[in-house]
LODRENKE-40408 format. One record per residue (C-alpha): x, y, z; residue number from 1; residue in three letters. Coordinates in steps of 0.5 Angstrom, whole numbers. Layout:
<roses>
<rose c1="X" c2="Y" c3="Z" pos="NUM" code="ALA"/>
...
</roses>
This chain:
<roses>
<rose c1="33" c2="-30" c3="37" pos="1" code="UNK"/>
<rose c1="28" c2="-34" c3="34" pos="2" code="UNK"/>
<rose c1="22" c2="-31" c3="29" pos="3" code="UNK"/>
<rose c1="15" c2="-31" c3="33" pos="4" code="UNK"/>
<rose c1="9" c2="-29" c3="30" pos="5" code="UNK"/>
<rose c1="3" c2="-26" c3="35" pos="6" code="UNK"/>
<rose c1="-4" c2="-24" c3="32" pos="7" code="UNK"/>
<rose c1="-7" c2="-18" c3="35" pos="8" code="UNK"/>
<rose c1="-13" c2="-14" c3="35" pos="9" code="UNK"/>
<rose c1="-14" c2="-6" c3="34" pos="10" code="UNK"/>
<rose c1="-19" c2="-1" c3="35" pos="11" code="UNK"/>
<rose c1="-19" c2="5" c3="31" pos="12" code="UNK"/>
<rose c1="-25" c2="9" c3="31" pos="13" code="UNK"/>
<rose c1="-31" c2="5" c3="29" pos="14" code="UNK"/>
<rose c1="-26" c2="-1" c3="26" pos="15" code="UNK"/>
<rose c1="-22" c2="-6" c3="28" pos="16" code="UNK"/>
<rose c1="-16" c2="-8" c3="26" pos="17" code="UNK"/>
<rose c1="-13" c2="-15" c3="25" pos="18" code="UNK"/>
<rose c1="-5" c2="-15" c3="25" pos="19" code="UNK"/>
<rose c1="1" c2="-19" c3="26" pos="20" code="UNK"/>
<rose c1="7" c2="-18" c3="28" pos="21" code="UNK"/>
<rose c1="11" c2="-23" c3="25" pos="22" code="UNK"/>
<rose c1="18" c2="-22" c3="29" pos="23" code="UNK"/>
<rose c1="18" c2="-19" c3="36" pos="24" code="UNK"/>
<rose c1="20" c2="-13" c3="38" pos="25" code="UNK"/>
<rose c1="26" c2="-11" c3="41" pos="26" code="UNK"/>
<rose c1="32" c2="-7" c3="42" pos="27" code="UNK"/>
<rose c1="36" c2="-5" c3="36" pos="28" code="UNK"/>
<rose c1="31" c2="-9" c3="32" pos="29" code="UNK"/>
<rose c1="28" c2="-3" c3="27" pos="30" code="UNK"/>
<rose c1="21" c2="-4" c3="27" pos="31" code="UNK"/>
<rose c1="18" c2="-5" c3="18" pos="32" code="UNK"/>
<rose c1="10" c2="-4" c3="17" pos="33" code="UNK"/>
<rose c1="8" c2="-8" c3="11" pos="34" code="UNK"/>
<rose c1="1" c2="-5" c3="8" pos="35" code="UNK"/>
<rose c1="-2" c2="-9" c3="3" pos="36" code="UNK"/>
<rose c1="-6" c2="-6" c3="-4" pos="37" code="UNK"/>
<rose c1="-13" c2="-8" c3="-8" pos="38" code="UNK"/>
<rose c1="-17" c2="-13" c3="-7" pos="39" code="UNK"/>
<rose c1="-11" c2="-17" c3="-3" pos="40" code="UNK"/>
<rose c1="-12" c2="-18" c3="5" pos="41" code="UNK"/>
<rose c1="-4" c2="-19" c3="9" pos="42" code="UNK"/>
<rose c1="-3" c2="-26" c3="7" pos="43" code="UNK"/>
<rose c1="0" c2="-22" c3="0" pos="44" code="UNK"/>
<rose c1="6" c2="-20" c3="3" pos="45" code="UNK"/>
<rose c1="7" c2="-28" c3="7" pos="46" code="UNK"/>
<rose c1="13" c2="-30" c3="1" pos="47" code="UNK"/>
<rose c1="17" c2="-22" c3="1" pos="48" code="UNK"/>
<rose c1="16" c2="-23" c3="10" pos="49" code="UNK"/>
<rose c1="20" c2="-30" c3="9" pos="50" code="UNK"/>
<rose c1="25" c2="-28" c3="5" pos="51" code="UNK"/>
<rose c1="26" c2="-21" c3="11" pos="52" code="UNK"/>
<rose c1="30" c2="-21" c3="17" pos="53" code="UNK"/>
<rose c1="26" c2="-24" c3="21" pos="54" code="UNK"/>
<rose c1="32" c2="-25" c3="27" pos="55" code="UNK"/>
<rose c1="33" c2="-18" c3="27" pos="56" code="UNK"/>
<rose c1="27" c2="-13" c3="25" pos="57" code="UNK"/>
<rose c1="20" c2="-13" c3="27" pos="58" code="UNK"/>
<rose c1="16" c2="-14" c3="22" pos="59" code="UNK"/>
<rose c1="9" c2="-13" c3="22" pos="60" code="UNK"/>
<rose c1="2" c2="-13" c3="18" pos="61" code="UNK"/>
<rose c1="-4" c2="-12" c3="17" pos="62" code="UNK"/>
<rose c1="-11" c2="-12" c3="13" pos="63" code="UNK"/>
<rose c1="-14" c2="-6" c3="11" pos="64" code="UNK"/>
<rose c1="-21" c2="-4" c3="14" pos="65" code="UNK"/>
<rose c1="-26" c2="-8" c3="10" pos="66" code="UNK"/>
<rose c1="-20" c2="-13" c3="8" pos="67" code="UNK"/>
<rose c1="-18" c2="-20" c3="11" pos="68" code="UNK"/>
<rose c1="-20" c2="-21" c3="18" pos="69" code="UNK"/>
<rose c1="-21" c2="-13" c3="19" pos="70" code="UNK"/>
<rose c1="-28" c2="-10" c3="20" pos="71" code="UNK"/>
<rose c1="-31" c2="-5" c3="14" pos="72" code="UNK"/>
<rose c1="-35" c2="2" c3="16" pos="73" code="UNK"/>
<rose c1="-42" c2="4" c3="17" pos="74" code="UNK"/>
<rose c1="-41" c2="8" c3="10" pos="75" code="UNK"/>
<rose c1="-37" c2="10" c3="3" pos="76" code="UNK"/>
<rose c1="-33" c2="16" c3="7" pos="77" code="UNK"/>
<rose c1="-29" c2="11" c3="12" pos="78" code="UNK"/>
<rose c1="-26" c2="9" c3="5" pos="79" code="UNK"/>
<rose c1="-22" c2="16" c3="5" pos="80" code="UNK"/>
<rose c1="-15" c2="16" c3="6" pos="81" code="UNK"/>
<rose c1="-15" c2="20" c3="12" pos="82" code="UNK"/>
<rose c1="-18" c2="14" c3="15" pos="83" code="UNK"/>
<rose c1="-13" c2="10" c3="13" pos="84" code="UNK"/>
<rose c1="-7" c2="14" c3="17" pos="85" code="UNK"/>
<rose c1="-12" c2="14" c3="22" pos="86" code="UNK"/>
<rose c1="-12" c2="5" c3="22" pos="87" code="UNK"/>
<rose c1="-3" c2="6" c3="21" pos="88" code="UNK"/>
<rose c1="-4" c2="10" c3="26" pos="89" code="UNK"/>
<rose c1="-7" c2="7" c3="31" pos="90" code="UNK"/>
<rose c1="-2" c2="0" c3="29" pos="91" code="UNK"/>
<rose c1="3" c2="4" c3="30" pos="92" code="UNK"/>
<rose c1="0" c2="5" c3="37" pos="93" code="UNK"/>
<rose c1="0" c2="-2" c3="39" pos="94" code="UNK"/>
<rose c1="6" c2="-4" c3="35" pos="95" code="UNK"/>
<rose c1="12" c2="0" c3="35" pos="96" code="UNK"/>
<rose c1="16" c2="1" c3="41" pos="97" code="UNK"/>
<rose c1="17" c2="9" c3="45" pos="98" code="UNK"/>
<rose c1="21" c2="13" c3="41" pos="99" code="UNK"/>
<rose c1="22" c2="8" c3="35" pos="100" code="UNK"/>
<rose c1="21" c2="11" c3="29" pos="101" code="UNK"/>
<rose c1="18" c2="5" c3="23" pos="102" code="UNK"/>
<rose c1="20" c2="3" c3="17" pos="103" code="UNK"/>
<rose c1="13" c2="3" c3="12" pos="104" code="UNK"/>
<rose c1="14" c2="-1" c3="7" pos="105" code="UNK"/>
<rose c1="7" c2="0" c3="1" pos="106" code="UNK"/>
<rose c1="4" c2="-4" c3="-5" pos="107" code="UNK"/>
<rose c1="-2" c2="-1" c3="-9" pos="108" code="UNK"/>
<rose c1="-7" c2="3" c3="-5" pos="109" code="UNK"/>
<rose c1="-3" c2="0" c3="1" pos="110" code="UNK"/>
<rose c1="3" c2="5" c3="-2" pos="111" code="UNK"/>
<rose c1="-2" c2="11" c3="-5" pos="112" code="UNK"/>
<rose c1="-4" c2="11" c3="2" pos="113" code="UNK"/>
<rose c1="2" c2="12" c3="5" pos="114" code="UNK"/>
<rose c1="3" c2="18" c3="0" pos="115" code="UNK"/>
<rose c1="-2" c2="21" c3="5" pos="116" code="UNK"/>
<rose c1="2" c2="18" c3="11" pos="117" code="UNK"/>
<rose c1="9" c2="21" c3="9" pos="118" code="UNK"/>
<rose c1="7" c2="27" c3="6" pos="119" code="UNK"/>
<rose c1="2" c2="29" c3="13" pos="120" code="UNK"/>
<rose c1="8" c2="26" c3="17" pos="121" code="UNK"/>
<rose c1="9" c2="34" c3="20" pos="122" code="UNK"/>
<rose c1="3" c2="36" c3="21" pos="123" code="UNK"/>
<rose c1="0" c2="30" c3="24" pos="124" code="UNK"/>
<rose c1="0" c2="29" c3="32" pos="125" code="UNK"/>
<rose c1="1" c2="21" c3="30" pos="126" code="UNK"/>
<rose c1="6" c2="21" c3="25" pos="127" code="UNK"/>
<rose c1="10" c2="27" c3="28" pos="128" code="UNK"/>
<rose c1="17" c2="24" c3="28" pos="129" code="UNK"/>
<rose c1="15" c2="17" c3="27" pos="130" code="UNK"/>
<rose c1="17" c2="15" c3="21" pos="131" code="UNK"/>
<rose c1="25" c2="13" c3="19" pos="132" code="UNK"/>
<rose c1="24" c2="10" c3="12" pos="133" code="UNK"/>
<rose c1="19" c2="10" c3="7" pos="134" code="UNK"/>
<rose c1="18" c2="4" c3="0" pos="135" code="UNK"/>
<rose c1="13" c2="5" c3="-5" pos="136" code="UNK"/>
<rose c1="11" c2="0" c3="-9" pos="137" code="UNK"/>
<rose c1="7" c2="1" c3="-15" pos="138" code="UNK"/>
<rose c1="3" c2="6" c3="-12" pos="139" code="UNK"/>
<rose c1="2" c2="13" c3="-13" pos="140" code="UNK"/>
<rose c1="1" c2="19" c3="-9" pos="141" code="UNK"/>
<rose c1="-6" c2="21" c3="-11" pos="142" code="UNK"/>
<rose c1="-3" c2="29" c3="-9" pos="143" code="UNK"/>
<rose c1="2" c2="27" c3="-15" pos="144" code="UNK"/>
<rose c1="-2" c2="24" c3="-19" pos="145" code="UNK"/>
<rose c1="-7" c2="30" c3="-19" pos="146" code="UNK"/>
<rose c1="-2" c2="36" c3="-20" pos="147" code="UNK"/>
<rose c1="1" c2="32" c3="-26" pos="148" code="UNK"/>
<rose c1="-6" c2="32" c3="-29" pos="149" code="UNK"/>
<rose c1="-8" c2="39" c3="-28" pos="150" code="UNK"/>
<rose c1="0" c2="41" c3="-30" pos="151" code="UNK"/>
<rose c1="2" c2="36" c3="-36" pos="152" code="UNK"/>
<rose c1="8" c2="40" c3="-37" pos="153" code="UNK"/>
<rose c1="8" c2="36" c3="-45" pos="154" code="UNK"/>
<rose c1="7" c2="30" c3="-42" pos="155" code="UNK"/>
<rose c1="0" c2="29" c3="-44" pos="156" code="UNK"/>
<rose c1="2" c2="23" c3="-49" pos="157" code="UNK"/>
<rose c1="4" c2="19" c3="-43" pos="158" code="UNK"/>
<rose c1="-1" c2="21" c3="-40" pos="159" code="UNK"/>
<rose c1="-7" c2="18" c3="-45" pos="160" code="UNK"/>
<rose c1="-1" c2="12" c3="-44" pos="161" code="UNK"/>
<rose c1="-3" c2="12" c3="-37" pos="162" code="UNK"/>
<rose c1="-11" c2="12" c3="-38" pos="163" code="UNK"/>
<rose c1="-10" c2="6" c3="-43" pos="164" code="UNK"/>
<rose c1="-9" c2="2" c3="-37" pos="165" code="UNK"/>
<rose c1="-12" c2="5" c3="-31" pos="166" code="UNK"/>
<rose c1="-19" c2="5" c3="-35" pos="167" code="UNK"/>
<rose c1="-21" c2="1" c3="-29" pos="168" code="UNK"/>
<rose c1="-21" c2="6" c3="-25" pos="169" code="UNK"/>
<rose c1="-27" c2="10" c3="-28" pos="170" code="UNK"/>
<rose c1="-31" c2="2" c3="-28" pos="171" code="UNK"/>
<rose c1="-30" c2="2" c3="-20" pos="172" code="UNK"/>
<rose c1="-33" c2="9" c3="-19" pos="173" code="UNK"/>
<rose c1="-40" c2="6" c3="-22" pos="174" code="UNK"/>
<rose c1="-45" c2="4" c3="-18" pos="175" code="UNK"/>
<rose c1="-48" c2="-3" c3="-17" pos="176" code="UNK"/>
<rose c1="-44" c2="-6" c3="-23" pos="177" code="UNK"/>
<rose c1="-38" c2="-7" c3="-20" pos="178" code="UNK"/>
<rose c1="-40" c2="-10" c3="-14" pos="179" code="UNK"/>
<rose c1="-44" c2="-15" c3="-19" pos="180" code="UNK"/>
<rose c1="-39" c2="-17" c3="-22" pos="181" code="UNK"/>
<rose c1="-34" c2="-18" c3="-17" pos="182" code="UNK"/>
<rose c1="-39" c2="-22" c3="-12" pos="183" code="UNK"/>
<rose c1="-42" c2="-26" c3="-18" pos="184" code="UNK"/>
<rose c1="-36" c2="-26" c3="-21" pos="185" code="UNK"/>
<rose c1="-30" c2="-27" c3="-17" pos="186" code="UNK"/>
<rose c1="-27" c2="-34" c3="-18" pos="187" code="UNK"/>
<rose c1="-27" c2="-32" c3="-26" pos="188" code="UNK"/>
<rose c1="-24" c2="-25" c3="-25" pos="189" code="UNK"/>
<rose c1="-20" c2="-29" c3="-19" pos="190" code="UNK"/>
<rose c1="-17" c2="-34" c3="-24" pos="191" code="UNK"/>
<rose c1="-15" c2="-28" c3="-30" pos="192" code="UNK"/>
<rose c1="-12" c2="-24" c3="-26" pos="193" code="UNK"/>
<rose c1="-7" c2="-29" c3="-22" pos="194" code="UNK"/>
<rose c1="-6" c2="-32" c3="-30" pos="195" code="UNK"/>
<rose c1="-4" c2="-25" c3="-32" pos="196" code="UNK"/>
<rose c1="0" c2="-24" c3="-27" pos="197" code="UNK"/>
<rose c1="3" c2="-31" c3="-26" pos="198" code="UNK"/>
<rose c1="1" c2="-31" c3="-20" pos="199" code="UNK"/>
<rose c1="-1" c2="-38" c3="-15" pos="200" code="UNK"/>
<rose c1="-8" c2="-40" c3="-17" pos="201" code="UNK"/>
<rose c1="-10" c2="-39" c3="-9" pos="202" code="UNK"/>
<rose c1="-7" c2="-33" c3="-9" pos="203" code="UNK"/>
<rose c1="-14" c2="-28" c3="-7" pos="204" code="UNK"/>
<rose c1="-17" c2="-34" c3="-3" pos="205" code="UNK"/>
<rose c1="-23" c2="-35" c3="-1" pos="206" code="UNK"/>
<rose c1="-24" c2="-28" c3="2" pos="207" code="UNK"/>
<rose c1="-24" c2="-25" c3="-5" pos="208" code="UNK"/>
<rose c1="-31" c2="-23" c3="-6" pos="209" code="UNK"/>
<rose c1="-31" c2="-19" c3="1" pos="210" code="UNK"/>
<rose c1="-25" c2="-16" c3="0" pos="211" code="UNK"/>
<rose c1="-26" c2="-14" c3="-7" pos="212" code="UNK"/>
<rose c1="-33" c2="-11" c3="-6" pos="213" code="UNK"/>
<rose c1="-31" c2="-7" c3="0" pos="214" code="UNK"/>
<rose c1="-24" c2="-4" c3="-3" pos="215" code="UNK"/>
<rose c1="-29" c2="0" c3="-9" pos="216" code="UNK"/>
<rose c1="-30" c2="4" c3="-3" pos="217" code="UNK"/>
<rose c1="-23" c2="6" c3="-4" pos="218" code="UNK"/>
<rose c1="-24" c2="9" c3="-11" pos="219" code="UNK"/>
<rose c1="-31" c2="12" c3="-10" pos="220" code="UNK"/>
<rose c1="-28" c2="15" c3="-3" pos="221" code="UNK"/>
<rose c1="-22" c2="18" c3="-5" pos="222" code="UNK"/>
<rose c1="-22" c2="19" c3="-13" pos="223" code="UNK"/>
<rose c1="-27" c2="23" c3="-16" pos="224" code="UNK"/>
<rose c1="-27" c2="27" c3="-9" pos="225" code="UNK"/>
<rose c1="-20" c2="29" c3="-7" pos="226" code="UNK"/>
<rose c1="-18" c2="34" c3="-2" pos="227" code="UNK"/>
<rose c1="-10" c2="35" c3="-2" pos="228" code="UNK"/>
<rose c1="-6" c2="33" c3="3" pos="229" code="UNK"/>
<rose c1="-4" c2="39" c3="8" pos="230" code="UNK"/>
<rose c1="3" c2="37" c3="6" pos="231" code="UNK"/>
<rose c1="6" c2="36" c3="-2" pos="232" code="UNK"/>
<rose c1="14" c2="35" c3="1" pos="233" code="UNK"/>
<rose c1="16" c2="31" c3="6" pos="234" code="UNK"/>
<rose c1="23" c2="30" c3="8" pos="235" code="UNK"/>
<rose c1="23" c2="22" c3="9" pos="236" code="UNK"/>
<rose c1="27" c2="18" c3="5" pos="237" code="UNK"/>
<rose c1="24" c2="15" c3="-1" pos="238" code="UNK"/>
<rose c1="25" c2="8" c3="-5" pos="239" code="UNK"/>
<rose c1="20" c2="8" c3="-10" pos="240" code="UNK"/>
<rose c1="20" c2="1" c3="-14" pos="241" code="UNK"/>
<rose c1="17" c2="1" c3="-20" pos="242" code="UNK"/>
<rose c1="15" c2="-7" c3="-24" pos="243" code="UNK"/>
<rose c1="19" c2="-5" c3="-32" pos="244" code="UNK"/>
<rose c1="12" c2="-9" c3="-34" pos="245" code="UNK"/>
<rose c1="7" c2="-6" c3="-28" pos="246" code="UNK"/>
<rose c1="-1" c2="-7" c3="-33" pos="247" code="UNK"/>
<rose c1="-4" c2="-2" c3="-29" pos="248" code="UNK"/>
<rose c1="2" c2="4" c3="-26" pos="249" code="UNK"/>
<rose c1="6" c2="7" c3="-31" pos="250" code="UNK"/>
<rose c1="14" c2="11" c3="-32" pos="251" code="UNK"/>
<rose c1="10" c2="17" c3="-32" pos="252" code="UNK"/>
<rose c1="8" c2="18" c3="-25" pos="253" code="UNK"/>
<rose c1="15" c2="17" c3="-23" pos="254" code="UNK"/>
<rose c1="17" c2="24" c3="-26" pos="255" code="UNK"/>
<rose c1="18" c2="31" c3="-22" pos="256" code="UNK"/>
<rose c1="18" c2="26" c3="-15" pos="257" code="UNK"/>
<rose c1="23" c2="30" c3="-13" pos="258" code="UNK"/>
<rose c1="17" c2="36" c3="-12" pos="259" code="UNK"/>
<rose c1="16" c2="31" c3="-6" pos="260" code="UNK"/>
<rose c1="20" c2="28" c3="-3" pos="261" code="UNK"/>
<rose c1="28" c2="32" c3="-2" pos="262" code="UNK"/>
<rose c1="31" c2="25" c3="-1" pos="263" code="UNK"/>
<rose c1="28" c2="19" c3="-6" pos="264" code="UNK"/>
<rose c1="30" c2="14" c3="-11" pos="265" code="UNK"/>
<rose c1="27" c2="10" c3="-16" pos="266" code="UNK"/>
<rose c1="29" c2="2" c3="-18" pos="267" code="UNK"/>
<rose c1="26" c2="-2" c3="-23" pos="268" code="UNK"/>
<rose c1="25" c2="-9" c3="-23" pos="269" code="UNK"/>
<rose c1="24" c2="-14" c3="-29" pos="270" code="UNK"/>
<rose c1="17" c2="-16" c3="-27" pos="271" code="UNK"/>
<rose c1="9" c2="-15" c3="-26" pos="272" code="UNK"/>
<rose c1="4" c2="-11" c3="-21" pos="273" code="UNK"/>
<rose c1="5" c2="-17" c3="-17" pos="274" code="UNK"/>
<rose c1="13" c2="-17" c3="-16" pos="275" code="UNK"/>
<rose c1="11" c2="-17" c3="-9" pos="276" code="UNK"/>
<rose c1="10" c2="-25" c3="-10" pos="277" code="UNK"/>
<rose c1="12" c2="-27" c3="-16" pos="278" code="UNK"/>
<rose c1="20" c2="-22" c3="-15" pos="279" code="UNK"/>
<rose c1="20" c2="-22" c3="-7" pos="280" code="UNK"/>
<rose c1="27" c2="-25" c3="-7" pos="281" code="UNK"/>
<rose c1="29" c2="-19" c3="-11" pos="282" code="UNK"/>
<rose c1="24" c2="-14" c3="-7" pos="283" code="UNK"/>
<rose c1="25" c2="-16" c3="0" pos="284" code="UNK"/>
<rose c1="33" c2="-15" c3="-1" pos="285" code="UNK"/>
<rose c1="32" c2="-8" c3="-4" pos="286" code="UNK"/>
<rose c1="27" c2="-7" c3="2" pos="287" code="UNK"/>
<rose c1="32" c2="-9" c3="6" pos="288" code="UNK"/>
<rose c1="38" c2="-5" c3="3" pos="289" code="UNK"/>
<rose c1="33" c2="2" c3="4" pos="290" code="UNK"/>
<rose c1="32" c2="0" c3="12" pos="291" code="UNK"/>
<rose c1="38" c2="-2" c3="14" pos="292" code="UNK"/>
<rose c1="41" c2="5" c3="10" pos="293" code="UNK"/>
<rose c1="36" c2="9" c3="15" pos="294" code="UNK"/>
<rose c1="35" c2="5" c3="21" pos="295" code="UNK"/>
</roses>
């Protein structure tokens, strides 16, 4: 079967989703959910999608609200991840066939939201049952990352390593002057990140601005003000893949997963943040080795 590709617009509260499904669905076809990071829309996973399956998965993606083609809400609080599972929900409504169950497959604050997805999966009359697999990529869980903070357990030497590089984070909380600097200065940002990360020069596009402004509300929501997720186990199977020279996600954040999840591995890759694009041959073949081994 020939690969289709199809757009589609979804209602989820007082947003709507821009998806695409990039192969049709079908029997014995398992369905993979790609949910892109900060401050990318879906175009970012169009090199890893072309090196997937696309004759025998269905594949779908999608903007994040306030991303792409995706509308943002009203206010700071539609960026609160419990909105977020509300978004997936509402794609896997339009998307994943009766009584499938979907491959979720994340990078950045696409993978940190999902850590809420999975770990509310038993308690969410959405999500109950739906999920098969889970790939995390260089992105946390804000639960995990939160315990490991307040219970260091003599990690607080790789801890300060960390905040070395996330020192961005507190930056994005602040009002007014990261919006500036995003809105005036996203063609300059744009070409620094994309030559740090050796990624093709009209990686971001023209959207960046937008997107980049928008998804400071992800920061401001969900950072400062955590509430902890209702569930810290899951028992879906996780693949956490971590880029040996990620700029912004350490090792550390890969101790004690076990806590979370009773079925994860972790693989490493020779690459940066972005492997996503820059490694896709080699992200795509482990993605579709952890889907095919729970499909």
């Amino acid at each position: 079967m020939s690969a289709t590709s199809s757009d589609l617009r979804i209602e989820s509260g007082e947003v709507t989703i821009a998806a695409r499904e990039h192969s049709p669905a079908g029997p014995g076809r398992p369905t993979v959910v790609l949910v892109h990071g900060y401050p990318d829309q879906q175009t970012t996973w169009d090199t890893l999608v072309a090196r997937l399956p696309l004759d025998d998965w269905h594949v779908v993606t999608y903007d994040v609200r306030g991303a792409g083609l995706s509308s943002a809400p009203s206010s700071q609080h539609g960026y609160r991840t419990t909105r977020l599972v509300d978004d997936l929900v509402a794609v896997l409504d339009a998307v994943l066939p009766d009584g499938e169950r979907v491959h979720l497959v994340g990078h950045d604050w696409g993978s940190t939201q999902l850590w809420d997805a999975v770990l509310l999966e038993r308690d969410h009359p959405g999500l109950r049952g739906r999920i098969a697999s889970y790939t995390s990529i260089s992105g946390p869980s804000l639960d995990h990352v939160s315990t490991l903070v307040r219970h260091p357990a003599g990690r607080e030497r790789e801890l300060l390593h960390q905040l070395r590089h996330s020192w961005y984070i507190g930056a994005f909380c602040l009002p007014v002057a990261p919006d500036l600097a995003w809105r005036f200065g996203h063609e300059r940002l744009g070409r620094a990140i994309t030559a740090q990360e050796r990624l093709p020069r009209a990686h971001f596009g023209p959207e960046l601005s937008r997107n980049a402004v928008n998804g400071l509300g992800l920061y401001r929501a969900n950072v400062l003000r955590r509430p902890r997720a209702k569930a810290a186990h899951t028992d879906v199977p996780v693949l956490v893949v971590q880029p040996e020279h990620d700029a912004f996600i350490t090792d550390v954040f890969l101790e004690d997963l076990d806590r979370l999840c009773s079925d994860v591995r972790t693989a490493r890759v020779d690459a940066g943040h972005w492997c996503i694009v820059t490694h896709a041959d080699e992200v795509a073949a482990l993605v579709e080795r952890h889907v095919g081994e729970h499909a």
